[in-house]
C-alpha positions in Angstrom: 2.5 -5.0 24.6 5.7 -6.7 23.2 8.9 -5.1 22.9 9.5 -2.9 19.8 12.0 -4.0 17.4 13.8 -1.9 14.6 13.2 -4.1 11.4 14.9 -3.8 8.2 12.7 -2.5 5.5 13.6 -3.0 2.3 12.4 -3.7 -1.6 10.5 -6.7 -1.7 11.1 -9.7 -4.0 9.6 -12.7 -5.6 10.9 -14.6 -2.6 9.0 -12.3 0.0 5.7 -12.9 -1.9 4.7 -16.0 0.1 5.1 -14.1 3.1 3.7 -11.1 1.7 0.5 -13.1 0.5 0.0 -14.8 4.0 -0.4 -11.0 5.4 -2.9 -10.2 3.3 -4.6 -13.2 3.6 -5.7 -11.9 7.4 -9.3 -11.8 8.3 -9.4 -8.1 8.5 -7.4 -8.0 5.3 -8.4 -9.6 1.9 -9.7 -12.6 4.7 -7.9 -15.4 2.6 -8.8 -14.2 -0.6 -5.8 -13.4 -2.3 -3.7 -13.9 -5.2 -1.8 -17.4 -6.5 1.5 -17.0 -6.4 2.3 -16.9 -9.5 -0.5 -14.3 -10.1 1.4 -11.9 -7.1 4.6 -12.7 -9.5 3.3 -11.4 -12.4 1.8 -8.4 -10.8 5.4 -7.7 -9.0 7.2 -7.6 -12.3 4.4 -5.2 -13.4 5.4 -2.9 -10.9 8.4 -2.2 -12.5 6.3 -0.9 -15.3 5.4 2.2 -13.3 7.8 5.0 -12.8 7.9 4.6 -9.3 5.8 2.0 -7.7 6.9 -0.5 -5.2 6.1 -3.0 -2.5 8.4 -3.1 0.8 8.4 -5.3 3.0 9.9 -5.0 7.0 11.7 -8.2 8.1 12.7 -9.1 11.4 15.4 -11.8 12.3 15.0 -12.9 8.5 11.0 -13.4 8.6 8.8 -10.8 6.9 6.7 -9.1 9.1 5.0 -6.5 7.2 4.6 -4.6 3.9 3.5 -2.0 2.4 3.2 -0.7 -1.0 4.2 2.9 -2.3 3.6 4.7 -5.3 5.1 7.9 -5.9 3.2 10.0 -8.8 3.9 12.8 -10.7 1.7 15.4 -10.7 0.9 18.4 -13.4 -0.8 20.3 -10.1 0.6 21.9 -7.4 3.6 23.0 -9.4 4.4 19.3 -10.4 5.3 18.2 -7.0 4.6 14.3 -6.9 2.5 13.0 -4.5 2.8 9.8 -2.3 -0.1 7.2 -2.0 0.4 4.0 0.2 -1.6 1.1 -0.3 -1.9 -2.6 1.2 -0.5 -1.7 4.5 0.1 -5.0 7.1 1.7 -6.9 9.9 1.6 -10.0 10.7 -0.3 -10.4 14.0 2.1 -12.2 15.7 4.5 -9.3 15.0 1.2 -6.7 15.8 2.4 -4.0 18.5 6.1 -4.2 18.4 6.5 -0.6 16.2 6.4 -2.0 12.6 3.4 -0.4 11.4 5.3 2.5 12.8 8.7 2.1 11.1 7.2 1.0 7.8 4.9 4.5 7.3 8.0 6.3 8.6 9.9 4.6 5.5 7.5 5.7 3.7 7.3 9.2 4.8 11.1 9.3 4.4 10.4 8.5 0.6 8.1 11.1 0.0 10.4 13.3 1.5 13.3 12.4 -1.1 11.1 12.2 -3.8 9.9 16.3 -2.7 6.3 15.3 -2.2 4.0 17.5 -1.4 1.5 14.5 0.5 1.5 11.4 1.2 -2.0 10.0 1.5 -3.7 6.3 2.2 -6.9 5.3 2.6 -8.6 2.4 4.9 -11.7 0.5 5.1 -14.1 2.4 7.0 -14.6 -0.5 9.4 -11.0 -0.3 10.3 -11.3 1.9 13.1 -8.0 0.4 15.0 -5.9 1.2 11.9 -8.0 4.7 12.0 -6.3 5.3 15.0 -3.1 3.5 14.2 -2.7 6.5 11.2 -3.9 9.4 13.5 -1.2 8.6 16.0 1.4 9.3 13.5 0.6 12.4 12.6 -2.0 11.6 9.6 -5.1 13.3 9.9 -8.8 12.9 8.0 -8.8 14.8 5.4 -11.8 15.3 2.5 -13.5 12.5 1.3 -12.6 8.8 -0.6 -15.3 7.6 -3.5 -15.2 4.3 -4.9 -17.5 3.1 -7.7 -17.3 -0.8 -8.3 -17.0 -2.0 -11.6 -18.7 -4.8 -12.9 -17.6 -8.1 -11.7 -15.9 -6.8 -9.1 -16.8 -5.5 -5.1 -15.0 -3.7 -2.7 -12.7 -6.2 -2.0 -12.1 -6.7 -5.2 -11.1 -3.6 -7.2 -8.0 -4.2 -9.2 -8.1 -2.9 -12.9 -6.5 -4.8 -15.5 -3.5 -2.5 -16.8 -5.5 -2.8 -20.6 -8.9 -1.4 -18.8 -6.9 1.7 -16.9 -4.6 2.3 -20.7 -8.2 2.4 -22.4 -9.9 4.5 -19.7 -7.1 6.8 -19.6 -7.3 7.4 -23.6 -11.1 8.2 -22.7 -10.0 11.7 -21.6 -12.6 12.1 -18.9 -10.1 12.4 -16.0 -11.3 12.5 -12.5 -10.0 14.2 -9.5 -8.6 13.5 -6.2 
């Protein structure tokens, strides 16, 4: 195993989205299906659009390494404490078992705890069994279950709403539950 390194993690920017795309791009990722750039751009700027919703990324000796993104949600539950949900967790391999994984969920951790969370939840491919155990080993645990239903024109790898599909289902006011 390589030697761990402490890498700064921080906001990412339009810059970082090259980088950021090449992570994803991973075979046990999105396997080179990912977004153009400019696509990534415009989704970047839209995440600005959300209270709080944003993508990090960890950089070591000025390369980005890994990323993550983090949403923090209000919630009308549990006495309105917000909740923390990361999503689109990676590292590049050649950067793979040197503690970023590590540093970035403890970012995010941190976060939650500013924010007053009450969780701070993820989900992974069930096929991912080495990120499975990645997760337990920092103190997340199984917990309940995770449903998907595909919409049309879309798979598993392929799930992203359009913000005019979620605003319309949302107006619907059949709300589900996690």
């Amino acid at each position: 195993m390589s030697t761990n390194v402490n890498p700064l993690i921080r906001e990412a920017t339009e810059a970082d989205l090259p980088e950021v795309l090449r992570i994803y791009a991973q075979p046990e990722l999105d396997a080179g299906a990912v977004l153009s750039l400019e696509e990534a751009r415009s989704r970047l700027q839209r995440f600005s659009s959300y209270p709080c919703y944003r993508l990090f990324v960890a950089e070591v000796d000025g390369a980005v390494a890994g990323t993550f993104a983090l949403l923090i949600m209000d919630n009308l539950a549990h006495l309105g404490a917000p909740s923390g949900i990361v999503e689109d967790v990676g590292v590049l391999p050649e950067f793979q078992g040197r503690g970023i994984g590590k540093q970035m969920m403890h970012k995010a951790r941190e976060l939650c705890a500013e924010a007053g969370c009450y969780k701070l939840v993820l989900s992974s491919n069930a096929r991912r069994t080495a990120a499975h155990a990645f997760y337990e080993s920092l103190g997340f645990r199984k917990h309940g279950y995770s449903f998907l239903v595909e919409q049309e024109g879309s798979s598993d790898e392929d799930h992203r709403p359009s913000r005019d599909s979620l605003r319309s289902a949302a107006g619907s006011g059949d709300q589900g539950h996690t």
